[in-house]
Backbone bond lengths (Angstrom), bond angles and torsions (degrees), N, CA, C in turn:
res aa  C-N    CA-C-N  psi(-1)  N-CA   C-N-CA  omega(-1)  CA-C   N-CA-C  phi
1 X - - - 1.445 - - 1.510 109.30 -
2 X 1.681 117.87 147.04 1.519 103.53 -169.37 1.550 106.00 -103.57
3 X 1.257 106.94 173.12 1.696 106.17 -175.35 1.516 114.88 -58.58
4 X 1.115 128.98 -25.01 1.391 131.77 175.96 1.713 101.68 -48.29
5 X 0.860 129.39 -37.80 1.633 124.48 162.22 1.270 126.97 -16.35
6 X 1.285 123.50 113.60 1.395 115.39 -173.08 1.632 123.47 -62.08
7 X 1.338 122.29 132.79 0.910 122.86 153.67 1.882 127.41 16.33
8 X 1.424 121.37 102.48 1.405 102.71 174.25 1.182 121.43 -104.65
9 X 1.614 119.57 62.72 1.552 124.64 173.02 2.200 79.07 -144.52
10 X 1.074 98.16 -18.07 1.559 90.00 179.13 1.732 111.32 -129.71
11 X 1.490 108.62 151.29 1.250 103.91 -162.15 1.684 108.40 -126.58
12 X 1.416 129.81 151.91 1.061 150.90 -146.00 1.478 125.52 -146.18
13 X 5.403 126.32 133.20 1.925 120.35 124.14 1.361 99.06 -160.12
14 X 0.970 156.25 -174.44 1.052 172.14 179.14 1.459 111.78 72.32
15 X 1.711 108.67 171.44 1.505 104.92 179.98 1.481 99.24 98.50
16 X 1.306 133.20 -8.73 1.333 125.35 175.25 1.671 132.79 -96.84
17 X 1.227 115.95 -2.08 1.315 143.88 177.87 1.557 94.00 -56.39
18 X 1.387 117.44 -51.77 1.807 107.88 179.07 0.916 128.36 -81.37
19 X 1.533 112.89 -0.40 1.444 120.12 -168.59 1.582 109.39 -105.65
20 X 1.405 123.43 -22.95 1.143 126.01 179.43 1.544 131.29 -66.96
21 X 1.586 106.21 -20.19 0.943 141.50 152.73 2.133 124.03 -42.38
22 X 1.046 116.99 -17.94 1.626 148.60 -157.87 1.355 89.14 -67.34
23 X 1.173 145.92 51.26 1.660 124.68 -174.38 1.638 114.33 7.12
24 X 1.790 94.37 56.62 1.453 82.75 160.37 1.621 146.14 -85.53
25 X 1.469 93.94 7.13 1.773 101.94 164.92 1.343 113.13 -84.41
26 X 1.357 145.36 -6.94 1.284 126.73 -139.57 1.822 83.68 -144.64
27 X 1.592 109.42 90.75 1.126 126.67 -179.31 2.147 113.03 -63.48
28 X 1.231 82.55 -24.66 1.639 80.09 176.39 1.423 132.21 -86.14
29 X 1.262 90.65 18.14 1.696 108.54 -169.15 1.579 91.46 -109.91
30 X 1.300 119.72 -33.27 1.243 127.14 -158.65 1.869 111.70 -35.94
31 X 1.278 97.82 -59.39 1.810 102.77 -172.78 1.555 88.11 -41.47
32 X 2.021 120.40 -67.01 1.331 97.39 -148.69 1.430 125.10 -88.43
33 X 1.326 110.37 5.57 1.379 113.02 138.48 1.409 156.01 -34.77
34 X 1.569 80.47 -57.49 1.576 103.26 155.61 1.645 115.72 -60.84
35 X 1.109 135.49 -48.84 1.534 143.46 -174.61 1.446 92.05 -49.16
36 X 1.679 116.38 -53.32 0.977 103.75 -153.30 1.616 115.90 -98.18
37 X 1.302 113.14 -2.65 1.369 104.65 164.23 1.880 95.46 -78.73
38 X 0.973 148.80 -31.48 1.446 139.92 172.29 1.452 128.42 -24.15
39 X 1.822 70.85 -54.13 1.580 94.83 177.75 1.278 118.09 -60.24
40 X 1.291 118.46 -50.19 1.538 135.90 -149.24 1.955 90.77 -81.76
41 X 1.609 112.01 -22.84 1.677 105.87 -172.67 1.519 93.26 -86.08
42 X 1.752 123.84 -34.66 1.709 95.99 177.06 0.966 111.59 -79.79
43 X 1.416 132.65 -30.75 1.575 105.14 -177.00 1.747 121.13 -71.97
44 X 1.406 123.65 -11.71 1.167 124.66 150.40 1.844 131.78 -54.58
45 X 1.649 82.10 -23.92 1.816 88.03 177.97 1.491 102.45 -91.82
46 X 1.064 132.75 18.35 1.761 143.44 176.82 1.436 105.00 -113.05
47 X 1.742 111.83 -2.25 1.436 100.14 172.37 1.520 129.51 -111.79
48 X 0.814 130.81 157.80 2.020 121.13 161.79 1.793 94.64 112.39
49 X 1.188 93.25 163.16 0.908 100.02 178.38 1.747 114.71 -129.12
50 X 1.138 150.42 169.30 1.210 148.72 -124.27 1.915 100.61 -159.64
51 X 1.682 103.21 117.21 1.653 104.88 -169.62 1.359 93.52 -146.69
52 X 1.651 109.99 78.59 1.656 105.80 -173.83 1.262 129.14 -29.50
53 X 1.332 135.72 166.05 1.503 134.61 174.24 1.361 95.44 -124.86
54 X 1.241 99.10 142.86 1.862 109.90 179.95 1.236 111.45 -85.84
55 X 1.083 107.71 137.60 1.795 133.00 -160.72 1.581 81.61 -73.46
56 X 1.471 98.15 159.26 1.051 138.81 175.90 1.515 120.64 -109.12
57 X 1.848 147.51 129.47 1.199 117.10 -171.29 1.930 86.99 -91.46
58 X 1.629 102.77 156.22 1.268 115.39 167.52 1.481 105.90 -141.65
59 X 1.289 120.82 -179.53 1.311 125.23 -167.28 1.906 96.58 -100.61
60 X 1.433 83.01 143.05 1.721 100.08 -172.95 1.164 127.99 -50.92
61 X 1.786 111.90 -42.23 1.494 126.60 129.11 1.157 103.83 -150.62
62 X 1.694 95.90 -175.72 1.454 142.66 -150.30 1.306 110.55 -136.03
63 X 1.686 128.63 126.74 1.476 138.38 142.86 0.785 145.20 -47.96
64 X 1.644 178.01 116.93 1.580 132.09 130.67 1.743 88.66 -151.35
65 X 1.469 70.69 -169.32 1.579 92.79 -177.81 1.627 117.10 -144.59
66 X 1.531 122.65 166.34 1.352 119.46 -168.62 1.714 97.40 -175.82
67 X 1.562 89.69 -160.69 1.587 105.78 -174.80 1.870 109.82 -128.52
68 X 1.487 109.07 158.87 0.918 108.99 168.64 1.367 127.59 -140.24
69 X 1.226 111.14 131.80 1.753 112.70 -172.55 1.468 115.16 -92.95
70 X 1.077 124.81 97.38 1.871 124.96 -166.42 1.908 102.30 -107.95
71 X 0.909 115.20 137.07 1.505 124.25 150.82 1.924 107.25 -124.74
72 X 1.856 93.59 129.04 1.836 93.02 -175.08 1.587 86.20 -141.65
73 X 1.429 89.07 163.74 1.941 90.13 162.13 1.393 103.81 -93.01
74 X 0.988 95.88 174.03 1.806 110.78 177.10 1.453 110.59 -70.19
75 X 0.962 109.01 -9.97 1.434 109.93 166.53 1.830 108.69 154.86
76 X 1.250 101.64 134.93 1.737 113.44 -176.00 1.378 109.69 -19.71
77 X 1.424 141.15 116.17 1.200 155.04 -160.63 1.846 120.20 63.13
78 X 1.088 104.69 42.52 1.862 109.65 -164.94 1.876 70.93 -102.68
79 X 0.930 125.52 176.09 1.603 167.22 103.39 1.532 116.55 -34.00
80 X 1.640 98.06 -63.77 1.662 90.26 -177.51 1.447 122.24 -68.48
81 X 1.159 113.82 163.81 1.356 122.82 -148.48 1.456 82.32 -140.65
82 X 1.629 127.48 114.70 1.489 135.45 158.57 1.625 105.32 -100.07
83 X 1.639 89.66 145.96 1.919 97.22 -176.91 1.360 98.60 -133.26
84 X 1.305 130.94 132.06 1.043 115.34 -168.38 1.822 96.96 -150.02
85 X 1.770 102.91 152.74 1.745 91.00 164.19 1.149 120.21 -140.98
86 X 1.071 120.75 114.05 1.974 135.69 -160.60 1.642 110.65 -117.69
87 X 1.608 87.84 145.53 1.660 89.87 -170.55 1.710 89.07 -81.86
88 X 1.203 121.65 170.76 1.527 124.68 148.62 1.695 107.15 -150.88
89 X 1.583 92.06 -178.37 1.594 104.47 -164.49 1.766 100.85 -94.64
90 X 1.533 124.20 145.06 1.605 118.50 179.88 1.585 77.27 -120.75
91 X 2.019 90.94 135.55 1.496 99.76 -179.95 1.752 102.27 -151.88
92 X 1.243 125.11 95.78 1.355 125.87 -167.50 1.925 102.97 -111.00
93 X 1.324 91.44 119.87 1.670 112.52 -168.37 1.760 83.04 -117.00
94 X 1.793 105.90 109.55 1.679 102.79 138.40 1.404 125.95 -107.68
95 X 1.029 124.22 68.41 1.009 129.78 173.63 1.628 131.31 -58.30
96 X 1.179 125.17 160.43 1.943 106.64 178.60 1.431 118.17 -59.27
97 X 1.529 126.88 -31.16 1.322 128.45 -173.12 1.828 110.01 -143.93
98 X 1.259 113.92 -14.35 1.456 117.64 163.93 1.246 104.36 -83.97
99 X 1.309 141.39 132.47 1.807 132.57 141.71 1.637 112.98 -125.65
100 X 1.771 89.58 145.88 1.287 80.86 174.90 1.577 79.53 -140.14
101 X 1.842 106.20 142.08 1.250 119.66 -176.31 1.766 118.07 -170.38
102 X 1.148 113.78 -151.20 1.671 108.02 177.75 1.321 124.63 -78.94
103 X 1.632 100.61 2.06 1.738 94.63 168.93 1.434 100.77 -127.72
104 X 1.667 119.49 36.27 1.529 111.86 153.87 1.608 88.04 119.58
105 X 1.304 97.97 -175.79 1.551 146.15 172.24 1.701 107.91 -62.67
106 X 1.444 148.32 87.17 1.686 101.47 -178.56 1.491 81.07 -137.98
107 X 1.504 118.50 -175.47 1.489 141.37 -170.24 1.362 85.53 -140.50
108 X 1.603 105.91 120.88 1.262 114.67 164.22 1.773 119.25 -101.57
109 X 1.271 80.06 129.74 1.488 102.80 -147.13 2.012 102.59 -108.37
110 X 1.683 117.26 -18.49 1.476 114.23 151.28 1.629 94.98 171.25
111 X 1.476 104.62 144.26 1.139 120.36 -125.75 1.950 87.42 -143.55
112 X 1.224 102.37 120.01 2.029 100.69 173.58 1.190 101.24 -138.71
113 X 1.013 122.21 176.82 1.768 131.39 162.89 1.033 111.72 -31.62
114 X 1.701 117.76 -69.63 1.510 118.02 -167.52 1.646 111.14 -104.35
115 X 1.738 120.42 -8.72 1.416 101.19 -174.56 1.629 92.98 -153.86
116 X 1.442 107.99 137.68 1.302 150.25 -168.41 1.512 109.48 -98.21
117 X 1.223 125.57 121.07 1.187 128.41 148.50 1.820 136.21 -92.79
118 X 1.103 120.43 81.18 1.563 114.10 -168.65 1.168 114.75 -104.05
119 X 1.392 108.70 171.64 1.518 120.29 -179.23 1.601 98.52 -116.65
120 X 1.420 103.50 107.95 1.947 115.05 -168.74 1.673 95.61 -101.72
121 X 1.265 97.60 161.30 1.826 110.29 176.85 1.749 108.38 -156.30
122 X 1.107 100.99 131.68 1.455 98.43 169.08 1.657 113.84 -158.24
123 X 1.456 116.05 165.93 1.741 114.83 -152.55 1.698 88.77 -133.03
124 X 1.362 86.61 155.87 1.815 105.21 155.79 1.167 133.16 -131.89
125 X 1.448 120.10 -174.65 1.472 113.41 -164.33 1.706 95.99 -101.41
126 X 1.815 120.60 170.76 1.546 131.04 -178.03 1.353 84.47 -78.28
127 X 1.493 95.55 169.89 1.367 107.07 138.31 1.401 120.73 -157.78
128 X 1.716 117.39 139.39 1.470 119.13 -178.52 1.401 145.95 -35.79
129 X 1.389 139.36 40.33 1.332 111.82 -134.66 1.855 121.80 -62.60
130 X 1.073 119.62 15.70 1.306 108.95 164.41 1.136 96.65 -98.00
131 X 1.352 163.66 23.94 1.426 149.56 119.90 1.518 116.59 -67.41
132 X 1.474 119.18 9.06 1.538 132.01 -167.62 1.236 96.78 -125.16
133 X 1.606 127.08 137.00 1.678 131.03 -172.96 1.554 78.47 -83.64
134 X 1.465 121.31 -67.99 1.020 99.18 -144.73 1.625 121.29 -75.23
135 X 1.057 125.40 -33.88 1.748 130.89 151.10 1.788 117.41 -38.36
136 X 0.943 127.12 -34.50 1.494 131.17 -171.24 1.328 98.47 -37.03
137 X 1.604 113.21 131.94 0.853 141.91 -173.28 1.209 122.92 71.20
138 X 1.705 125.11 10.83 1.742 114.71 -170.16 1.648 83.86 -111.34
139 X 1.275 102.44 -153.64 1.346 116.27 -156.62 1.517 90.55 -96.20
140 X 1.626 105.86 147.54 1.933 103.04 164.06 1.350 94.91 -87.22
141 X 1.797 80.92 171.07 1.544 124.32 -155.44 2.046 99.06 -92.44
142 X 1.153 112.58 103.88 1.501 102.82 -172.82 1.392 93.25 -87.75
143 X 1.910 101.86 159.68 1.435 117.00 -175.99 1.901 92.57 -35.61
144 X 1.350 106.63 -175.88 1.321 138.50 162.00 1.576 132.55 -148.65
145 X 1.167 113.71 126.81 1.381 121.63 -161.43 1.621 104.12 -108.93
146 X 1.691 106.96 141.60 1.839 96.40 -178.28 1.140 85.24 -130.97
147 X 1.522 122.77 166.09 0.765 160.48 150.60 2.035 147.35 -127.28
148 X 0.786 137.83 127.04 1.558 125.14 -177.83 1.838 118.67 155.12
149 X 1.256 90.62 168.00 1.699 87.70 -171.15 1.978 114.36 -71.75
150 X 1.450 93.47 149.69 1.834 91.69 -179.69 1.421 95.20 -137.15
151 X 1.680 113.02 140.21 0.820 111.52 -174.70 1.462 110.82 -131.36
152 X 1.965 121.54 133.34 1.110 105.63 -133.96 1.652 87.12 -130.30
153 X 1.127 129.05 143.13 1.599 118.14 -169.98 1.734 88.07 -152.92
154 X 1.741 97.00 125.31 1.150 118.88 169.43 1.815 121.51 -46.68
155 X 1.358 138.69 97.80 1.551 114.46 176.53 1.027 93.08 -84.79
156 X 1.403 166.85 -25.71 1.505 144.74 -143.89 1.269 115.81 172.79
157 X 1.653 128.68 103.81 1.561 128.19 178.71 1.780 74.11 -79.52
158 X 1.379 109.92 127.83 1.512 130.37 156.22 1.742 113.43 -63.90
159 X 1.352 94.60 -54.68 1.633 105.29 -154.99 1.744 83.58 -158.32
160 X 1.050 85.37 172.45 2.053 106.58 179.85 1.780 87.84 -59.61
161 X 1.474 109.06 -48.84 1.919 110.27 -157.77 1.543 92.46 -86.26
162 X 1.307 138.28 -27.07 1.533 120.76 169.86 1.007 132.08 -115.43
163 X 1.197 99.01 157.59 1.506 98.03 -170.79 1.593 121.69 -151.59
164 X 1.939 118.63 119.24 1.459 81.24 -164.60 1.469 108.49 -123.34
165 X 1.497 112.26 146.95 1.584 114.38 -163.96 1.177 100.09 -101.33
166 X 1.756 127.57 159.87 1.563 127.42 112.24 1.069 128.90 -89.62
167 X 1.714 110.53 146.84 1.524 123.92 -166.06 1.428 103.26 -110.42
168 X 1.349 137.79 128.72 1.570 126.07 150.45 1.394 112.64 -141.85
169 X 1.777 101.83 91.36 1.359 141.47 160.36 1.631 102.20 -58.72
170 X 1.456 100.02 121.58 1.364 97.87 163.95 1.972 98.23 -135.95
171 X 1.309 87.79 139.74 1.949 93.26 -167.03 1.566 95.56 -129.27
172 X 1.446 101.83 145.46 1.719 121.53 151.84 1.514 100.85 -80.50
173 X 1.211 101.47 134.29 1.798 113.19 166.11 1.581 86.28 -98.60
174 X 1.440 89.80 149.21 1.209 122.05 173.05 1.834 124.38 -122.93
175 X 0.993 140.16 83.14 1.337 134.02 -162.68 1.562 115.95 -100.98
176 X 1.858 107.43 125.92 1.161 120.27 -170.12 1.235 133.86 -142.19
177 X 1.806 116.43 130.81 1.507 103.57 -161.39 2.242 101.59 -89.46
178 X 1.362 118.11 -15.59 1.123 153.60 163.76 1.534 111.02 110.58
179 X 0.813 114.76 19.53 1.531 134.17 160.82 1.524 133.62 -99.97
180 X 1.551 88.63 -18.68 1.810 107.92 165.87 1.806 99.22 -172.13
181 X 1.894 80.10 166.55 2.164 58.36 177.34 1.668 90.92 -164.27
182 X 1.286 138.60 131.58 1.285 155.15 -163.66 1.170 114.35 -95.71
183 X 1.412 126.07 160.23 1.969 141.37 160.25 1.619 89.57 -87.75
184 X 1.484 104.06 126.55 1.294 112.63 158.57 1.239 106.56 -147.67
185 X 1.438 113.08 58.91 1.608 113.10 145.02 1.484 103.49 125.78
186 X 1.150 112.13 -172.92 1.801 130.87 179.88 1.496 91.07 -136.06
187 X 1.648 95.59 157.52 1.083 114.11 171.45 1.669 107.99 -156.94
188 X 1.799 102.63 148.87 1.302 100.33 -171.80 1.785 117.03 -134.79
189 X 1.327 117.08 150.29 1.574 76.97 -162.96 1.680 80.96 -164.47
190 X 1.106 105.00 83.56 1.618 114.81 173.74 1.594 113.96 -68.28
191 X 1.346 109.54 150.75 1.329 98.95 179.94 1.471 107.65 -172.13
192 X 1.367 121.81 179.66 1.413 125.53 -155.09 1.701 110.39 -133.30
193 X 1.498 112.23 105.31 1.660 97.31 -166.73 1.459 108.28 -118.02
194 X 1.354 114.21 140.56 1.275 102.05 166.03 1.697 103.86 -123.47
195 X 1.728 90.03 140.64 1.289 84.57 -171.01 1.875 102.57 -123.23
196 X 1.530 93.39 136.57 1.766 93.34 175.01 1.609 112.92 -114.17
197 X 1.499 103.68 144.76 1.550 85.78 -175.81 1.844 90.40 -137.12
198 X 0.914 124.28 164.03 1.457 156.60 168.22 2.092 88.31 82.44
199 X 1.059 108.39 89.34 1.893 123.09 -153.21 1.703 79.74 -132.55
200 X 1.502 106.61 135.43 1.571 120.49 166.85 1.677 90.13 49.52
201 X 0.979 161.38 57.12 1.254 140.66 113.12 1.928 89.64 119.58
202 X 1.330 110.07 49.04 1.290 101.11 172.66 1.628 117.36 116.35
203 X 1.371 106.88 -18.92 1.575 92.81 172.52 1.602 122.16 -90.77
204 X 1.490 121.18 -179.86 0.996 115.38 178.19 1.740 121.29 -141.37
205 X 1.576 117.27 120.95 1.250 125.76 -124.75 1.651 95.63 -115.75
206 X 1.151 134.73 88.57 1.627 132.44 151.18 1.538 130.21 -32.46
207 X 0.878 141.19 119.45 1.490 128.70 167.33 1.527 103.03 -133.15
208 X 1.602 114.48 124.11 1.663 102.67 175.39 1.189 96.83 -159.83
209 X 1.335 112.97 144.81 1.640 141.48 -168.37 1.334 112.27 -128.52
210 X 1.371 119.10 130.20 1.489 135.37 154.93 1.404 127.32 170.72
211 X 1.562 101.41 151.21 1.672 91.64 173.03 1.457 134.47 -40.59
212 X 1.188 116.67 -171.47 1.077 139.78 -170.76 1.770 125.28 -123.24
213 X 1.007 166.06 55.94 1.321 141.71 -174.94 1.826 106.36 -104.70
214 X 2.080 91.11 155.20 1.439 70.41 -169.52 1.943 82.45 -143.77
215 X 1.070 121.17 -165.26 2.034 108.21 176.63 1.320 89.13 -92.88
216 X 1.475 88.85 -178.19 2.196 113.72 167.63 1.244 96.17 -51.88
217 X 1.177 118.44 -77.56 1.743 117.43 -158.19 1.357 112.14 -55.97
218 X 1.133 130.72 -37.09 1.569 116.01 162.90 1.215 119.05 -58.56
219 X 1.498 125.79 -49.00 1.220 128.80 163.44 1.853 110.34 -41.39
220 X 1.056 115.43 -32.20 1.447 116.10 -152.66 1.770 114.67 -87.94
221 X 2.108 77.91 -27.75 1.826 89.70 166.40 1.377 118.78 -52.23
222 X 1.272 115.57 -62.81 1.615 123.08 163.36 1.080 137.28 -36.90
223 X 1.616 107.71 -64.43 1.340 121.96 -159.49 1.639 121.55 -118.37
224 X 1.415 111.76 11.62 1.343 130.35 171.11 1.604 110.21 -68.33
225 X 1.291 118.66 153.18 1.663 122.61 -171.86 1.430 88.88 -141.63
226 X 1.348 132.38 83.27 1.438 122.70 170.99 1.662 105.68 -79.49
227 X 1.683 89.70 149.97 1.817 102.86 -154.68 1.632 110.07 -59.75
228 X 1.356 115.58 -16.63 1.490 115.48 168.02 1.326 131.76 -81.00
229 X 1.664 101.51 4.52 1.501 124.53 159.39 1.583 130.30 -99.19
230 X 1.067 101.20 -15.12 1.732 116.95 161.82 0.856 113.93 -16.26
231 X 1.612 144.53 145.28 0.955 125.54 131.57 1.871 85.81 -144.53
232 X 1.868 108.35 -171.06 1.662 115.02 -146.67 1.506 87.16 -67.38
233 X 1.577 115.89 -33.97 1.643 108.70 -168.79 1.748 122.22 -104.98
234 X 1.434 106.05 24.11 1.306 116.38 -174.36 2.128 98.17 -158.35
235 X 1.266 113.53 71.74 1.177 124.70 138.87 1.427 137.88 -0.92
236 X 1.073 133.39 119.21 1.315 124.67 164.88 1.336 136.83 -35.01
237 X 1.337 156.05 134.20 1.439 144.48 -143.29 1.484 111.36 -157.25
238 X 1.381 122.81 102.79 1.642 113.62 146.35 1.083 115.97 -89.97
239 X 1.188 135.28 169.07 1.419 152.72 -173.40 1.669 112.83 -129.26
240 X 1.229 147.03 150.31 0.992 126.27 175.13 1.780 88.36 -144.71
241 X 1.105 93.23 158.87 2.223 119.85 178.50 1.749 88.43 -53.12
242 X 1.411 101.02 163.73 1.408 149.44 179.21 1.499 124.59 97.05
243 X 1.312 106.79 -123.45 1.409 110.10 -160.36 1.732 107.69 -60.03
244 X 1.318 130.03 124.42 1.415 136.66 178.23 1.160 120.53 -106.81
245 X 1.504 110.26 23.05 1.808 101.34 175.98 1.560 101.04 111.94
246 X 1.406 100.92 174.60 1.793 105.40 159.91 1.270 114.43 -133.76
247 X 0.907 112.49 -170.19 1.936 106.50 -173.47 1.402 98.06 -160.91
248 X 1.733 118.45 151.11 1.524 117.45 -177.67 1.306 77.38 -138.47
249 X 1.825 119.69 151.19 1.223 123.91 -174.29 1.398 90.03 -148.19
250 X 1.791 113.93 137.18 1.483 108.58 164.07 1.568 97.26 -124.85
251 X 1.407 137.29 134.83 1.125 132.88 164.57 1.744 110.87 -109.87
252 X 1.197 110.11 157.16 1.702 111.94 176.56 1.740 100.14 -133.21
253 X 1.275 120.86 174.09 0.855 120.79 -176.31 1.871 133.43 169.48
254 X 0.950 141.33 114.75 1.414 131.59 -120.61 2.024 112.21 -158.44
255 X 0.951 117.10 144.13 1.749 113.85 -151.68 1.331 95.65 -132.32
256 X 1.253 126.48 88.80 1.354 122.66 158.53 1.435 141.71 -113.85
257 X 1.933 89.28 97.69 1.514 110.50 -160.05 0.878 114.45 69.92
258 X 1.343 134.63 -98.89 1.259 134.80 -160.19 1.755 109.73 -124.49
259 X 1.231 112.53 27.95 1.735 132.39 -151.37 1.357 103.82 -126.62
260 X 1.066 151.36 93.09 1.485 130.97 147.05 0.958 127.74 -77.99
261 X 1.361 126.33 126.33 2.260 126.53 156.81 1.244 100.12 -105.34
262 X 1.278 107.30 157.61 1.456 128.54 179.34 1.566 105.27 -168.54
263 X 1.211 133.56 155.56 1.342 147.76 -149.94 1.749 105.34 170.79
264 X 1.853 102.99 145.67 1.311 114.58 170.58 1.361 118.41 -132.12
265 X 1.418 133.24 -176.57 1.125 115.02 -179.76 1.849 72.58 -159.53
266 X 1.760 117.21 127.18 1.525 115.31 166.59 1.904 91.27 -126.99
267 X 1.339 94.77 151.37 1.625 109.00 171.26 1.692 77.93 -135.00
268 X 1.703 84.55 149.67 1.683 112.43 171.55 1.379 109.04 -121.10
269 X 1.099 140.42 126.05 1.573 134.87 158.00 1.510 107.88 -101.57
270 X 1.380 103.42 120.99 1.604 113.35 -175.21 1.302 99.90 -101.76
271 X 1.175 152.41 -20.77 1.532 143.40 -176.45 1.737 98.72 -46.61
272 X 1.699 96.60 118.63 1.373 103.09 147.48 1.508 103.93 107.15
273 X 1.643 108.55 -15.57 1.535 111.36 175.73 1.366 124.10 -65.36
274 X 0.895 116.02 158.97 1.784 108.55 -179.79 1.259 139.97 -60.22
275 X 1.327 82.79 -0.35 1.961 104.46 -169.28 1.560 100.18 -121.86
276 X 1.224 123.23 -9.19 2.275 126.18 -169.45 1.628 94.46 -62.38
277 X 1.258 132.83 -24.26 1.340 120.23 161.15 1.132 141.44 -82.70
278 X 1.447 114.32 14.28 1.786 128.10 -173.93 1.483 100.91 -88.33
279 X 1.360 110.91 137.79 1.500 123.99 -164.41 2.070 93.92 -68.08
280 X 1.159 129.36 -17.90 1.378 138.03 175.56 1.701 106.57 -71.43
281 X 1.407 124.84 -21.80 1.408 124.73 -168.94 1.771 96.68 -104.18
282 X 1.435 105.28 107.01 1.508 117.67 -169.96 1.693 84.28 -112.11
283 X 0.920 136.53 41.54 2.015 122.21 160.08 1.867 92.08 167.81
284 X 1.105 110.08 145.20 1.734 126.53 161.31 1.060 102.77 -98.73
285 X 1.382 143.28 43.81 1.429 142.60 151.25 1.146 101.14 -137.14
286 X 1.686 120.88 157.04 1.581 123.58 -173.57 1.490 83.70 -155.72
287 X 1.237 124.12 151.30 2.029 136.68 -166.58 1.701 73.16 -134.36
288 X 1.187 118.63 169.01 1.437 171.09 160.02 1.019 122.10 -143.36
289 X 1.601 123.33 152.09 1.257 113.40 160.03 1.127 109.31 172.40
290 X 1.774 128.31 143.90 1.411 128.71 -167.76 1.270 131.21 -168.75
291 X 1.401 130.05 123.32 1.251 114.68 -176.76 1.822 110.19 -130.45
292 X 1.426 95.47 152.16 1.591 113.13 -164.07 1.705 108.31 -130.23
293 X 1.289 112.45 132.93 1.638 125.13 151.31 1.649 104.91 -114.44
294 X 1.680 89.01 142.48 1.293 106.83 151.18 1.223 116.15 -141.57
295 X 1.527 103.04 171.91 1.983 118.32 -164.08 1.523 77.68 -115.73
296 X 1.123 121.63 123.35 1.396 145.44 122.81 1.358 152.18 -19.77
297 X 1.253 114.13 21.32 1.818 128.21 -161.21 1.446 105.63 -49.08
298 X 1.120 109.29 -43.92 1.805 101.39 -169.42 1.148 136.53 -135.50
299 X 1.487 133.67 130.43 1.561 120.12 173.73 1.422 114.21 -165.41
300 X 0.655 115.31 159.21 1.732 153.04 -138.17 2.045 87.15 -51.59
301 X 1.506 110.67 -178.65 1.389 105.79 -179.97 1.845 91.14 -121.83
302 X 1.145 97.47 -39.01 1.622 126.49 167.22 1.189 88.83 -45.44
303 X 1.681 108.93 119.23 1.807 125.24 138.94 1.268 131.40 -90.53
304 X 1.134 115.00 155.00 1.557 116.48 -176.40 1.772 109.88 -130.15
305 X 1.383 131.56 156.30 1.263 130.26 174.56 1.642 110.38 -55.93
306 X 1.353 140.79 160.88 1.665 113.17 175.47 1.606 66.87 -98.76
């Protein structure tokens, strides 16, 4: 599975119907495309206006543990479809400048009314390629680890319950078998979230949209065909940096007492990325999807503002 994977301390459809639309056949447009969705995200960060919501006290952190039900492809444009069900650890740190919560790992690094500077991290799962037709015989895909600053600026408190941000996370991937572990690339992937929470009687509902770009060598982790991998029905392959697709993510998610659910839903549209012609990309659509409980045993006596 590739690092574009959402977050697994935070969980993750819709909203993509306008986006598919992107001249994603017509690769030579791509650079000024890109300029111009740039454009179109600062002048969105010049809009909204800002009507704080009063903190809430919560506990500083929180324990537990649970299960998780994931279906991913083997990686953005695979065919295969992995299902898998793993226990993991729930561990929510609010701390003044450490957090750990539903949008990851980050180090807060400067902090205003409307815009945040953090230090975000998030990982993915391997994958086999002899369980992959089209990979068979190359090398598997080891987890991947990111890291890097995201920077998050309020456009618009809607209402006390919405609220809508831009995000532009930019991460080093890190790739590792845990015996050694490599730089393979940057990746960037701006995007637009609005998030509602106390939705149907208490839940709380994510929706966020945006491209993707990422370099060659990330691209190359994936979608590279080095010539000693050839074969008559899988071609030789470079890959080169830019546009990587788009992605629409809706997550929900909900706390009862001592109960957590949480669930995501990501679609990828690969038409038009720099890599949709690598003999390894068998579909321009990729599904995600996952849902998790945990039991709650422990947390702090100490409150904090949320």
């Amino acid at each position: 599975m590739d690092s574009t994977a959402p977050d697994c301390t935070g969980y993750g459809l819709n909203m993509y119907k306008y986006w598919i639309a992107w001249n994603t056949s017509k690769k030579a447009n791509l650079h000024e495309d890109s300029r111009a969705w740039l454009q179109s995200l600062l002048v969105l960060a010049l809009l909204g206006t800002a009507n704080p919501v009063k903190p809430r006290e919560l506990p500083l952190w929180e324990a537990g543990a649970g299960g998780f039900q994931g279906t991913f492809p083997a990686y953005r444009g695979s065919e295969d479809q992995q299902n898998f069900l793993l226990p993991f650890p729930y561990l929510i740190y609010r701390g003044t400048y450490l957090k750990i919560d539903r949008d990851g790992a980050r180090l807060r690094l400067f902090d205003s009314d409307r815009v945040k500077l953090n230090l975000s991290a998030s990982a993915s799962l391997p994958a086999k390629s002899d369980d992959n037709n089209a990979r068979k015989g190359m090398p598997d895909l080891d987890p991947t680890f990111e890291i890097g600053p995201q920077l998050k600026i309020r456009l618009a408190q809607i209402s006390s319950r919405q609220t809508l941000n831009l995000r532009l996370p930019v991460r080093a991937v890190i790739a590792t078998d845990f015996t050694s572990a490599r730089h393979v690339g940057w990746i960037f992937n701006p995007n637009i979230r609005l998030y509602n929470t106390d939705v149907f009687g208490g839940w709380n509902i994510g929706l966020s949209l945006g491209p993707v770009f990422a370099t060659g060598k990330y691209h190359e982790y994936f979608y590279e065909v080095k010539p000693k991998y050839e074969t008559p029905e899988r071609p030789a392959y470079r890959a080169s940096g830019g546009y990587s697709g788009s992605a629409a993510i809706v997550t929900i998610r909900r706390r009862f007492n001592r109960i957590w659910l949480g669930g995501f839903v990501r679609y990828d549209y690969l038409d038009g990325a720099e890599f949709d012609d690598s003999p390894l990309v068998e579909t321009r659509h990729s599904l995600m999807a996952g849902l998790g409980i945990v039991w709650i045993f422990a947390s702090s006596s100490r409150t904090v503002g949320r």
